[in-house]
PAMI-889882 format. One record per residue (C-alpha): residue in three letters; x, y, z. Coordinates in Angstrom, 1 decimal. Each point is the difference from the previous one (the first is absolute). Layout:
ALA, X, Y, Z
...
END
This chain:
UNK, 13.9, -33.3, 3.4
UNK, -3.9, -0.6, -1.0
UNK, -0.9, 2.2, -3.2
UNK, -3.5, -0.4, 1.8
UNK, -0.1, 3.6, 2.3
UNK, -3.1, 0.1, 2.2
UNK, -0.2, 3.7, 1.5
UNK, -2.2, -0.2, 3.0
UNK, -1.9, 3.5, 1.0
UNK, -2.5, 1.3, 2.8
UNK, -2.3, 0.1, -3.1
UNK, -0.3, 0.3, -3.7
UNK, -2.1, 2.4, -1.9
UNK, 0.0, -1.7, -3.3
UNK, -2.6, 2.3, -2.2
UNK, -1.4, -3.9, -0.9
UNK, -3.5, 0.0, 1.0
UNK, 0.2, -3.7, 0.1
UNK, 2.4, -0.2, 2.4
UNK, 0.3, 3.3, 1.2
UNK, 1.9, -0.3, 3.4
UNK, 2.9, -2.4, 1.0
UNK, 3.3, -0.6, 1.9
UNK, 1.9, -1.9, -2.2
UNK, 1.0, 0.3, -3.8
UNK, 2.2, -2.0, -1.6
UNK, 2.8, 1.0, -2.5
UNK, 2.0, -2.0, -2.6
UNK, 2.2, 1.5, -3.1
UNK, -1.9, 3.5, 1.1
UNK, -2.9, -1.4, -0.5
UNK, -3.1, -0.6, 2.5
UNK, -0.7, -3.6, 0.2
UNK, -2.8, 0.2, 2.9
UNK, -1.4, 1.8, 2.5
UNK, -2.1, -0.5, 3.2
UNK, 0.7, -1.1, 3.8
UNK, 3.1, -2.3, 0.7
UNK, -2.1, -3.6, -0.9
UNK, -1.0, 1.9, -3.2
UNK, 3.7, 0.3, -0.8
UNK, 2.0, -3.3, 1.8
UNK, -1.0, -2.5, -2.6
UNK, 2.1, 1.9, -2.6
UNK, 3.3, -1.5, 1.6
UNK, 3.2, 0.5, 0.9
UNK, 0.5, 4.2, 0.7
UNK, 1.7, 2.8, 1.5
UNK, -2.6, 1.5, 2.4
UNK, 0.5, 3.8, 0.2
UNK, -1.0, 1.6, 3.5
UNK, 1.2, 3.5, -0.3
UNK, -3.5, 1.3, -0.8
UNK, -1.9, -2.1, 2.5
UNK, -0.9, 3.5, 2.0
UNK, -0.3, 1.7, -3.2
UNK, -2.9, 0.6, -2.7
UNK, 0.6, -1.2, -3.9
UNK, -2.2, 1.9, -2.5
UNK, 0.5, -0.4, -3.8
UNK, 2.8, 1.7, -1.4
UNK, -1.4, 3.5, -0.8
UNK, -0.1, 1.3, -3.5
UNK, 0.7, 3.4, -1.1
UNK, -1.8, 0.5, -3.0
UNK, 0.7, 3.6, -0.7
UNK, 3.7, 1.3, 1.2
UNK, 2.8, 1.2, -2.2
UNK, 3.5, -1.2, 0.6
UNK, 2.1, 3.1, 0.1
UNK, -1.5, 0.2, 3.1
UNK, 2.9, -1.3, 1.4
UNK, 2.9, 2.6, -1.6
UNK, -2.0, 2.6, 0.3
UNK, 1.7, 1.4, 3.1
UNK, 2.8, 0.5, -2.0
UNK, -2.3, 3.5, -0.3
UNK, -0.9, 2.5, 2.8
UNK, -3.1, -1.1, 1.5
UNK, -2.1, 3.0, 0.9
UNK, -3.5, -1.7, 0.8
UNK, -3.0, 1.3, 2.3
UNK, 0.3, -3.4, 1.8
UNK, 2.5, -1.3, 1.9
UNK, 2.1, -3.0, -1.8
UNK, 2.5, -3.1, 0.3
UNK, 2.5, -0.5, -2.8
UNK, 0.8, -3.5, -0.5
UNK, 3.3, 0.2, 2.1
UNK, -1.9, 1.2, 2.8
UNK, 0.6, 3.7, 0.1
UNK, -3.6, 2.0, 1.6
UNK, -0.5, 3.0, -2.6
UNK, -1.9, 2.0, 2.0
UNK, -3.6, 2.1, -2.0
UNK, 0.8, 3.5, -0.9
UNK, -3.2, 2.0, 1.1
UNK, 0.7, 3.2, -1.5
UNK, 1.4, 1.4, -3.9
UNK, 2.5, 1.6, 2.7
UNK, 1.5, -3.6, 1.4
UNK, -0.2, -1.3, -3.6
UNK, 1.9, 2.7, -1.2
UNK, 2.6, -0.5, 3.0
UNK, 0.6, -3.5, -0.3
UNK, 1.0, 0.5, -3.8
UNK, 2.7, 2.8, 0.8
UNK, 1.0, -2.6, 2.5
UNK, 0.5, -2.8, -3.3
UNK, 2.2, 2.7, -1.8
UNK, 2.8, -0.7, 2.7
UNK, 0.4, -3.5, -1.7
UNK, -0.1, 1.0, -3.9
UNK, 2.7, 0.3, -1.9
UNK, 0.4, 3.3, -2.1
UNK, -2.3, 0.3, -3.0
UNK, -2.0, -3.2, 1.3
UNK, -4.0, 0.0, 0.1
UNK, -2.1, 0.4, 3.3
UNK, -2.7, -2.4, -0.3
UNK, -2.7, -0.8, 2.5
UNK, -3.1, -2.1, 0.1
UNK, -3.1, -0.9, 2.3
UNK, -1.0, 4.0, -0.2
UNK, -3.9, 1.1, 0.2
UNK, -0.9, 2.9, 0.4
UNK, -3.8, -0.6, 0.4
UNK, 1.3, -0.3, 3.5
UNK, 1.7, 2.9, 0.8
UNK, -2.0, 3.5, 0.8
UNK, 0.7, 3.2, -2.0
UNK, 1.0, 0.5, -3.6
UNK, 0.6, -3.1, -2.1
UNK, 3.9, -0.1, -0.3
UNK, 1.5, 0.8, -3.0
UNK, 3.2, 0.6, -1.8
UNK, 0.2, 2.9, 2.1
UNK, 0.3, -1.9, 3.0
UNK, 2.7, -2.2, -1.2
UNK, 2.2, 2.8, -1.1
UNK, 0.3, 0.3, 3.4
UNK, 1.4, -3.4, -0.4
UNK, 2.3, 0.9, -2.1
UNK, 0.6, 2.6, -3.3
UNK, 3.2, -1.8, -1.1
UNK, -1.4, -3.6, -0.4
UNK, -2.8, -1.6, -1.6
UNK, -2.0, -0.7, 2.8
UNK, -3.4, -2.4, -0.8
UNK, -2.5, -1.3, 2.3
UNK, -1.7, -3.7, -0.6
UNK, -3.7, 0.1, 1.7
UNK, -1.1, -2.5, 2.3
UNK, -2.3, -1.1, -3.0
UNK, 3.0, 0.0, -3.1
UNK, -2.5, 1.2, -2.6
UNK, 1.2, 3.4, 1.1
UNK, 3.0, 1.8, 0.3
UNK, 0.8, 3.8, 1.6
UNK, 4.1, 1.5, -1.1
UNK, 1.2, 2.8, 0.6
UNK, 1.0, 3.2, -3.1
UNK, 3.4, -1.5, -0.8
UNK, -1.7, -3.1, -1.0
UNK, -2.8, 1.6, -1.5
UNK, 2.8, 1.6, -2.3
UNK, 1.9, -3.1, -0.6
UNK, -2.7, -1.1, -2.4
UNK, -1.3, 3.0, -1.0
UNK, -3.5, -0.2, 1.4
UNK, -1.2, 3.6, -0.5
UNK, -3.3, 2.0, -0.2
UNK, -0.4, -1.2, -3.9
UNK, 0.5, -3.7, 0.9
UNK, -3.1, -1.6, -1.7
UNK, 0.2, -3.1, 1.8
UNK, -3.2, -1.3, 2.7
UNK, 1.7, -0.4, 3.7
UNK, 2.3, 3.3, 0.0
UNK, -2.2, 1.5, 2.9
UNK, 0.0, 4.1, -0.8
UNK, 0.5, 2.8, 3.5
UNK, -2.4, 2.4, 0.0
UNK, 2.6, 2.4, -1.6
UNK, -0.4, -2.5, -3.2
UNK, 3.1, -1.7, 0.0
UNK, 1.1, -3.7, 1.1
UNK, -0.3, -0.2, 3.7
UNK, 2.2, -2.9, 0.7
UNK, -3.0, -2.2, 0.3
UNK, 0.2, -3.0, -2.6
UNK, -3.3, -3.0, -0.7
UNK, 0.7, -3.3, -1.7
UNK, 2.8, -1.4, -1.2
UNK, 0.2, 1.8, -4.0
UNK, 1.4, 3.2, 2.1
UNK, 1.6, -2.2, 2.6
UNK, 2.0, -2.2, -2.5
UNK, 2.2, 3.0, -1.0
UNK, 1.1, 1.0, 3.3
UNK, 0.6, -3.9, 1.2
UNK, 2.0, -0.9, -2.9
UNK, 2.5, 3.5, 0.0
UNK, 0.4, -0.6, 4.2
UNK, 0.4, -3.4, 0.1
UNK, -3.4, -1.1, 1.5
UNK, -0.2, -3.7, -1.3
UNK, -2.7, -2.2, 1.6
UNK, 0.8, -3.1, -2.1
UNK, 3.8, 0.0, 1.0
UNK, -1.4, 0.7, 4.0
UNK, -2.0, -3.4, -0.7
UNK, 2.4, -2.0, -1.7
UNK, 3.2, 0.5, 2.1
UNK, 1.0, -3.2, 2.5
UNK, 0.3, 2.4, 3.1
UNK, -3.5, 1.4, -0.7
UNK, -1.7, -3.5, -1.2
UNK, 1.6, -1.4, 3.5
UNK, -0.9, 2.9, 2.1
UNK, -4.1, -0.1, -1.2
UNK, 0.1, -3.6, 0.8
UNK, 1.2, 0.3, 3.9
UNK, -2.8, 2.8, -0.1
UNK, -2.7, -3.2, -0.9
UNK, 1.8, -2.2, 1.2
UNK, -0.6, 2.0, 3.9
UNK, -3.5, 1.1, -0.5
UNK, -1.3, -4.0, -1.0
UNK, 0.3, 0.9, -3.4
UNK, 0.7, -3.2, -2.3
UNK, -1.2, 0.6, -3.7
UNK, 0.7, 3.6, -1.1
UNK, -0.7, 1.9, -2.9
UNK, 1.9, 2.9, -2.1
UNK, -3.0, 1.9, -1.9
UNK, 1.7, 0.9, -2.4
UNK, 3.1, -0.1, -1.5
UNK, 2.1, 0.2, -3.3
UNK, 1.6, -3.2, 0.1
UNK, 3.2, -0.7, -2.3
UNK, 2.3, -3.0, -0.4
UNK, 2.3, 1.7, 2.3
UNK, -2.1, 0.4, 2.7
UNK, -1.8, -3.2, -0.2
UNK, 3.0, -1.7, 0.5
UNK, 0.4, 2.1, 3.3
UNK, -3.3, -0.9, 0.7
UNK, 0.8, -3.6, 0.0
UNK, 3.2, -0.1, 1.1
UNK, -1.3, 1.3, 3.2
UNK, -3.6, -1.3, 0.7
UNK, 1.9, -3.4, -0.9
UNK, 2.2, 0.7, 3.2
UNK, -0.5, -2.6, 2.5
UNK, -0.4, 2.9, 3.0
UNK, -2.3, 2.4, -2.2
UNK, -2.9, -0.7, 1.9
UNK, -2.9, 1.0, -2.5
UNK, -1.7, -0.5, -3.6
UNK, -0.3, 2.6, -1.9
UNK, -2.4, 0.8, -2.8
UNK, 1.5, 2.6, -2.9
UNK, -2.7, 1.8, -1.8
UNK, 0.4, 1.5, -3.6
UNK, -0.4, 3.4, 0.0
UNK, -2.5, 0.1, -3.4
UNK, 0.4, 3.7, -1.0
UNK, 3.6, -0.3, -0.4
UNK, -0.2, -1.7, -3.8
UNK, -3.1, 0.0, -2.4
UNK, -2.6, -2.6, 0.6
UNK, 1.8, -3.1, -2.1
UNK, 3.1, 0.4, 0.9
UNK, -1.6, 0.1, 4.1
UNK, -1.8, -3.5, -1.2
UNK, 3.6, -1.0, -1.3
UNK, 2.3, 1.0, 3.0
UNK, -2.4, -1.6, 2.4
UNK, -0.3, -3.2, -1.5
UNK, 3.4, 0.0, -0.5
UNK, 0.5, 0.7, 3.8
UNK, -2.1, -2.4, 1.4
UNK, 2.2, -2.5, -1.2
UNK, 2.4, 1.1, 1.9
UNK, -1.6, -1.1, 3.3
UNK, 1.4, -1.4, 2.8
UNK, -1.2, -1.8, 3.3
UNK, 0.6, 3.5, 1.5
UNK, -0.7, 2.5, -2.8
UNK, -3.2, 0.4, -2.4
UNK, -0.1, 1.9, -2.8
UNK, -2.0, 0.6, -2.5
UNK, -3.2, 2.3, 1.3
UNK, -0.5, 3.1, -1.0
UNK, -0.7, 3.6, 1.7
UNK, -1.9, 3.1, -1.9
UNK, -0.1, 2.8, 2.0
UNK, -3.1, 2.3, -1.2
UNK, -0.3, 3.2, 2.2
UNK, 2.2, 1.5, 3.2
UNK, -0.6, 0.5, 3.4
UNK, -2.7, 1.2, 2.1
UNK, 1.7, 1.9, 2.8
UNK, 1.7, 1.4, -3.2
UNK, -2.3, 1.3, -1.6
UNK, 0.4, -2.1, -3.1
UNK, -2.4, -2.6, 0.0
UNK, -3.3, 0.3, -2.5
UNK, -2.3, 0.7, 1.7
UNK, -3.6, 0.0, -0.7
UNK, -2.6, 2.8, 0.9
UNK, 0.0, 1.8, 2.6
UNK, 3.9, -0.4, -0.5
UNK, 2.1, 1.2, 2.6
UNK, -1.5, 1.3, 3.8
UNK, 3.0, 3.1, -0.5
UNK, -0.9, 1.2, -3.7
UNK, 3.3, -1.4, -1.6
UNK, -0.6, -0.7, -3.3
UNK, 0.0, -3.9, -1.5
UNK, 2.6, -2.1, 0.1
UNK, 2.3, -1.8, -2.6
UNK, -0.1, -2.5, -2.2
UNK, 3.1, -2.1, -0.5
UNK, -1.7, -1.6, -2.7
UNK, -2.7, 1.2, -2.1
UNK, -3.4, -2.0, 0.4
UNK, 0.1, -1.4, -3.4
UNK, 3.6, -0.9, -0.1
UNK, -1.2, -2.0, 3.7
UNK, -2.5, -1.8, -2.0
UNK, 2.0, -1.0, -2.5
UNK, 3.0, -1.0, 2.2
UNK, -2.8, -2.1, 2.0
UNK, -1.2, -1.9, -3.1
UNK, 3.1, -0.7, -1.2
UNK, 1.1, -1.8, 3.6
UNK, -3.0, -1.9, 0.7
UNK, 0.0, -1.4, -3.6
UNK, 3.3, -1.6, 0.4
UNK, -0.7, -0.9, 3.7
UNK, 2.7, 2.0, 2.0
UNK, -0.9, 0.6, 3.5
UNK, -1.0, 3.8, 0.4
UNK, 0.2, 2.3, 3.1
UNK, -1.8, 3.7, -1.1
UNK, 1.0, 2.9, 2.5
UNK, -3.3, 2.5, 0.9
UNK, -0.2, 1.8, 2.8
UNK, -2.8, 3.1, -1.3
UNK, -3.6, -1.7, -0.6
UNK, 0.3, 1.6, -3.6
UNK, 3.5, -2.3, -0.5
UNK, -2.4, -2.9, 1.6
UNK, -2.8, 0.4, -2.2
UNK, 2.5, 0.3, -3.6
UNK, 1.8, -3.5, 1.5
UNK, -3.4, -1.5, 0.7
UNK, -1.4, 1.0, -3.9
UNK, 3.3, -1.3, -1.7
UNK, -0.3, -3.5, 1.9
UNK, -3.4, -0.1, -0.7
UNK, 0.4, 0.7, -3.9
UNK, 2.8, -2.5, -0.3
UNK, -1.8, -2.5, 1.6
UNK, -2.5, 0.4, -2.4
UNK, 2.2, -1.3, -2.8
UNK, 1.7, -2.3, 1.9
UNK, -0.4, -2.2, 2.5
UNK, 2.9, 0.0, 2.3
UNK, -0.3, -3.0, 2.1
UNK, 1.1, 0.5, 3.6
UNK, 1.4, 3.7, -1.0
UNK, 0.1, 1.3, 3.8
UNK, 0.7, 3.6, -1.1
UNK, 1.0, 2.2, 3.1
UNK, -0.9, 2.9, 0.4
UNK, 2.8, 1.6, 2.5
UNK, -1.5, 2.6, 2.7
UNK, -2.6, 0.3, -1.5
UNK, -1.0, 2.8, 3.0
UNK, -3.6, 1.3, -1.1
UNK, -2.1, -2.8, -1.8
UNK, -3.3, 0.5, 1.0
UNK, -2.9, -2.8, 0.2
UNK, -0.4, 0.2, -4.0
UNK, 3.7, -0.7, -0.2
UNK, 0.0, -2.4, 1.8
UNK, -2.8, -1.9, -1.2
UNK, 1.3, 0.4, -3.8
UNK, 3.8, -0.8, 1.3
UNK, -2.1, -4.0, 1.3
UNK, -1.7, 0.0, -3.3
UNK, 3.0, 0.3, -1.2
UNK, 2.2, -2.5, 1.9
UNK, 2.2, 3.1, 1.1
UNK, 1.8, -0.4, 3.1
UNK, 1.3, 3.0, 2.1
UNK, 3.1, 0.7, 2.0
UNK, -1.0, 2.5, 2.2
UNK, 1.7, 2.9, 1.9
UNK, -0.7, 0.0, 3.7
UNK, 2.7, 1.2, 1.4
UNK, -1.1, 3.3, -2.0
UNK, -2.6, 0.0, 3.0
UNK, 2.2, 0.8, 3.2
UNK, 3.0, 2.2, -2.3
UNK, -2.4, 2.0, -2.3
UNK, -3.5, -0.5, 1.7
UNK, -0.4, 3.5, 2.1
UNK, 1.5, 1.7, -3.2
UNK, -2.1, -1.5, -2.5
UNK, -2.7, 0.8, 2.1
UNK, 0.1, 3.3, 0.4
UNK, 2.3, 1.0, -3.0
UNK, -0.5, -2.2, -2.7
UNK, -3.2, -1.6, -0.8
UNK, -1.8, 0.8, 3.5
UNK, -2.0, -2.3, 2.3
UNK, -2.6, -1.8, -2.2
UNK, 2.0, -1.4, -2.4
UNK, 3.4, -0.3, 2.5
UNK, -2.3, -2.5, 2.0
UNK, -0.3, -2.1, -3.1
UNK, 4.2, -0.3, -0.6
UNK, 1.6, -3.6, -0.5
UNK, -3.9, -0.9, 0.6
UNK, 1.3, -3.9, 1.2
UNK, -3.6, -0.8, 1.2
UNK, -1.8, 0.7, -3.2
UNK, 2.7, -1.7, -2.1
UNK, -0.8, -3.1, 1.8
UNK, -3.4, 0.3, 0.2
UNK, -0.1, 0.2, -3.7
UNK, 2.0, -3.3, -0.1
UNK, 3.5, 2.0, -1.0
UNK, 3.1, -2.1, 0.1
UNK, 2.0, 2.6, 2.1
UNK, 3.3, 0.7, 1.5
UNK, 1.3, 3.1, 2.3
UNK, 3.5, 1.4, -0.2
UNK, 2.7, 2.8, 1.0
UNK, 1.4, 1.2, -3.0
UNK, 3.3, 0.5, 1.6
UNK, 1.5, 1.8, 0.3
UNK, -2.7, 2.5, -0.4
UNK, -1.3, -1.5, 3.4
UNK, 2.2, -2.3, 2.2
UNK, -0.4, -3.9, -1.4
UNK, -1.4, -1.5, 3.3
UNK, -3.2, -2.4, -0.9
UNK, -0.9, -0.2, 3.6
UNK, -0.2, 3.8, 0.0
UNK, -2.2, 0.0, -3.7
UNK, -2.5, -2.6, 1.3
UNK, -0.2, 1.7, 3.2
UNK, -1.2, 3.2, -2.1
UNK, -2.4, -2.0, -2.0
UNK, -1.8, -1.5, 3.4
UNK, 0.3, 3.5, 1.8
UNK, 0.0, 2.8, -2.9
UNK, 1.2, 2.4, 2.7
UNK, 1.9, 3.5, -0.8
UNK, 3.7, 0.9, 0.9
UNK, -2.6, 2.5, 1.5
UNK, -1.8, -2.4, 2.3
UNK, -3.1, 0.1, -2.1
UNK, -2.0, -3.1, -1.2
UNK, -0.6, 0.7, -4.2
UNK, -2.6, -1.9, -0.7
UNK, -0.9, -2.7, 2.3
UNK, -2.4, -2.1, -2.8
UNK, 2.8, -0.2, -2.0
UNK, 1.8, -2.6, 3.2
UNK, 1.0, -3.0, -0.7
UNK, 0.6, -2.9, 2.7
UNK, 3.4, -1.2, 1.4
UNK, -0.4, -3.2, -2.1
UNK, -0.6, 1.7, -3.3
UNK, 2.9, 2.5, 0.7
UNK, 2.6, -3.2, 0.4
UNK, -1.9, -1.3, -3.3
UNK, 1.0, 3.1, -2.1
UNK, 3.5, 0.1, 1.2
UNK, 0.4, -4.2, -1.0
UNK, -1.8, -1.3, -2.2
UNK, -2.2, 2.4, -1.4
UNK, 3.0, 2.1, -1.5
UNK, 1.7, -3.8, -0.8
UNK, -3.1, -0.4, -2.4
UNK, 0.1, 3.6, -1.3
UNK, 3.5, -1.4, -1.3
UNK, -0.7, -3.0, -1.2
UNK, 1.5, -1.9, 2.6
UNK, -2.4, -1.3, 2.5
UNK, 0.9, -3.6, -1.0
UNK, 3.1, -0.1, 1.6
UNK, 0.0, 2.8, 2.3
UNK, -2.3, 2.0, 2.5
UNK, -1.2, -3.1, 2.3
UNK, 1.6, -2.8, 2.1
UNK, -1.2, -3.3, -1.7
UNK, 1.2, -3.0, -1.6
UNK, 1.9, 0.7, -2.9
UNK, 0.7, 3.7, 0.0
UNK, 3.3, 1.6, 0.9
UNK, 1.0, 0.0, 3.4
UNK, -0.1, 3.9, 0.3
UNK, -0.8, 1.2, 3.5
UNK, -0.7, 3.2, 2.3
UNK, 1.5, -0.7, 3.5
UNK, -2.0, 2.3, 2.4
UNK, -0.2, 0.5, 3.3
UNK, -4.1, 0.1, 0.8
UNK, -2.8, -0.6, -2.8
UNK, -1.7, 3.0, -1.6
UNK, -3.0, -2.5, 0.2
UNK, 0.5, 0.4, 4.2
UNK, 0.8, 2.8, 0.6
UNK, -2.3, 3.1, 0.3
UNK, 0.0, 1.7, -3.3
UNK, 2.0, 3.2, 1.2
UNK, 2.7, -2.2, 0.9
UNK, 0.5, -1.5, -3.5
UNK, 2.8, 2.5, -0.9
UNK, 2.0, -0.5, 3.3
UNK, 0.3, -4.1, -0.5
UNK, 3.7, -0.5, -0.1
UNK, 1.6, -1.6, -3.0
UNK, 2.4, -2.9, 1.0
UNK, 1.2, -0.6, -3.8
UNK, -0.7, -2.1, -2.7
UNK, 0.5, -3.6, -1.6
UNK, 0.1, -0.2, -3.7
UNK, 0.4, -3.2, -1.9
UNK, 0.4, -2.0, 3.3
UNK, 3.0, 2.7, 1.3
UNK, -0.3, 1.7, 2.8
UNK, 0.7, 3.8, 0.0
UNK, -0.1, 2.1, 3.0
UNK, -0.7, 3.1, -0.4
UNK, 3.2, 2.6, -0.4
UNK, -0.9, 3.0, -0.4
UNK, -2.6, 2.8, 1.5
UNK, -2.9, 0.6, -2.2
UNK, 0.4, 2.9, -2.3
END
């Protein structure tokens, strides 16, 4: 059989603004070797032509530049989400509308625990639900006998009930920022940030890094990309040891693991040097299928949380400033320190305040040192206003931007959060670009389902779960949307040489879809259907329904 594969489509968005449309590409050793119409393509030889797409539409493999891979394990918690959702093995998990159906479903979990064993549930928010805020009042009526703890939708906070609240002791004369107090002065159940998380997670068994490094979960987030047209993911971030590594490569390096995934050091997790150290020492660890070797620092929390930094006039509600998970002058130290010795940097900020203290560390580095070809992300990065953004292309900053946070959080941050002036300027895609900012757009899965289609559809619409359009100057077009979910977040991560485009020379990565986002009308971009993928050259139809 020819190793020459020519995969012949209806057409071929290829993100190339040389050649931008086709019908033919041409594949050898995974690689694209040309593409064009079928004369552009029958000098090359001897080949296999591939028909299968002729009535179909192929589109660059689309990048997910900010996801986290226990997306796909999860489930093994009770989801107990506002929105309706799809596990990876195709189970519908229908939204939970009231602190009354949150509070059912969980009693319904307790059927399948052992004795003594830990509820623990995830995808909660109660900016959602009307009436009191739930507290650990409301999971006692979970149960009084087990620890019961609730992961929010965001994971920067956490809500357990009194028995867990007792298990480490967290009291009235706790001194420790993130124990939230009841009005009767005492811990209400309500817990911000990881220092008063950590405690809980480690006595109940609440491990992140083992949900992202087991073979099930690693598999199971890759049918998730590998049905949604996702080809290149990312894991922001992770604590990466020689164990899971190996698990890492021993399953991206499977022939039928359909995607790449990019592993991202999670920088507050050792002091500065040794980060510098552990990520060199990663990144030689790479594969064909796995990078390593970048860097995460995550600064402040969430804003639906109530834990971002904010800057004045703060939050719409009254709640008082969010948390820093690390101090600004520790940031700016961490930053220098990176961008000395050249590792690739992605800075969470959500809060304008978190923005500005990112913004001011870069800029000081930069200062001493010039960092050629830095590309520090900034990840969210939700409220950066014109200034921002016109220091952030000083600056060389690129941003990864949330838009889903538009449809899920738009009518609440609107109303509750930050109010209508500044919830018009969120995940602000047109400025960015008009300032000349490298950007991508993401999902954060599992915070919001990973679904490009969906995420550029938000960026072109910027339309509520509520109907409402947030900030219609902020629209970007169909063609910019595709863009930032290829390869605008393939540059963000330093791979836009071999990935993010259909042209000579890159990998053969592809998104197999049923209509063009560039042809259809821009309401529709969310409803395309996704056929599957072809990574490398291999062909990968879709197998599961999109979580």
């Amino acid at each position: 059989m020819p190793d020459l594969r020519i995969y012949k489509a209806r057409k071929i968005v290829t993100m190339n603004p040389q050649r931008p449309e086709a019908t033919h590409v041409a594949v050898r050793g995974g690689r694209i070797v040309a593409v064009g119409d079928a004369k552009d393509v029958e000098h090359l030889g001897v080949a296999q032509i591939d028909t299968r797409f002729a009535e179909k539409v192929i589109l660059p493999g689309f990048v997910e530049g900010h996801s986290h891979l226990f997306a796909g394990s999860i489930w093994t918690f009770v989801y107990i989400g506002y929105y309706e959702r799809t596990d990876p093995d195709g189970r519908v998990w229908s939204g939970l509308r009231s602190t009354e159906a949150v509070v059912s479903r969980m009693k319904q979990a307790l059927e399948n625990l052992a004795d003594g064993e830990p509820l623990i549930a995830w995808g909660f928010d109660p900016i959602y639900l009307e009436g009191p805020r739930a507290d650990r009042k409301v999971f006692d009526l979970v149960s009084t006998e087990r620890c019961v703890a609730v992961i929010h939708s965001n994971f920067h906070l956490m809500t357990v009930n009194s028995r867990t609240l007792n298990l480490v002791n967290y009291t009235a004369d706790s001194d420790i920022e993130g124990i939230v107090l009841g009005e009767d002065g005492h811990p209400n159940g309500e817990l911000h940030e990881m220092a008063v998380m950590f405690p809980i997670m480690r006595r109940l068994n609440i491990d992140m890094a083992s949900l992202a490094s087991n073979t099930q979960g690693i598999q199971a987030f890759g049918r998730v990309c590998n049905s949604v047209g996702v080809t290149t993911a990312t894991d922001l971030a992770g604590n990466y040891n020689p164990e899971n590594v190996a698990t890492l490569t021993a399953t991206t390096g499977e022939a039928d693991f359909p995607i790449r995934l990019v592993c991202v050091l999670n920088a507050l997790l050792q002091p500065p040097e040794e980060t510098v150290g552990k990520a060199r020492a990663l990144q030689l660890l790479s594969t064909d299928r796995l990078r390593l070797g970048a860097v995460k620092i995550i600064t402040d929390g969430s804003i639906q949380g109530f834990t971002a930094r904010m800057r004045a006039p703060g939050y719409l509600n009254g709640a008082s400033n969010g948390l820093w998970n690390i101090a600004p002058d520790q940031l700016a130290l961490l930053v220098d320190i990176l961008l000395q010795n050249g590792v690739y940097t992605h800075i969470h900020v959500n809060g304008d305040e978190a923005i500005q203290v990112a913004i001011d560390a870069i800029d000081e580095s930069l200062t001493k040192n010039s960092a050629v070809n830095h590309r520090t992300v900034l990840q969210h990065c939700q409220l950066a206003d014109h200034t921002q953004f016109r220091k952030m292309a000083d600056l060389n900053i690129c941003a990864n931007l949330f838009s889903n946070h538009i449809y899920y959080f738009g009518d609440q941050h609107r109303t509750i959060t930050i109010g209508q002036e500044r919830a018009e300027r969120m995940n602000g895609c047109r400025s960015a670009l008009d300032f000349g900012i490298p950007i991508a757009i993401h999902s954060d899965a599992p915070i919001t389902p990973l679904r490009p289609l969906t995420t550029a559809w938000a960026a072109v619409m910027r339309q509520t779960a509520g109907g409402e359009i947030l900030g219609a100057d902020e629209r970007i077009s169909p063609y910019e949307a595709l863009h930032a979910i290829t390869l605008g977040p393939a540059y963000t991560l330093h791979l836009d040489h071999e990935i993010g485009s259909i042209e000579p020379g890159k990998q053969a990565d592809f998104a197999i879809v049923e209509d063009s986002p560039l042809d259809v009308s821009p309401q529709k971009i969310k409803d395309i259907d996704v056929w599957g993928t072809v990574i490398g050259g291999s062909v990968h139809p879709a197998q599961a329904i999109p979580a």
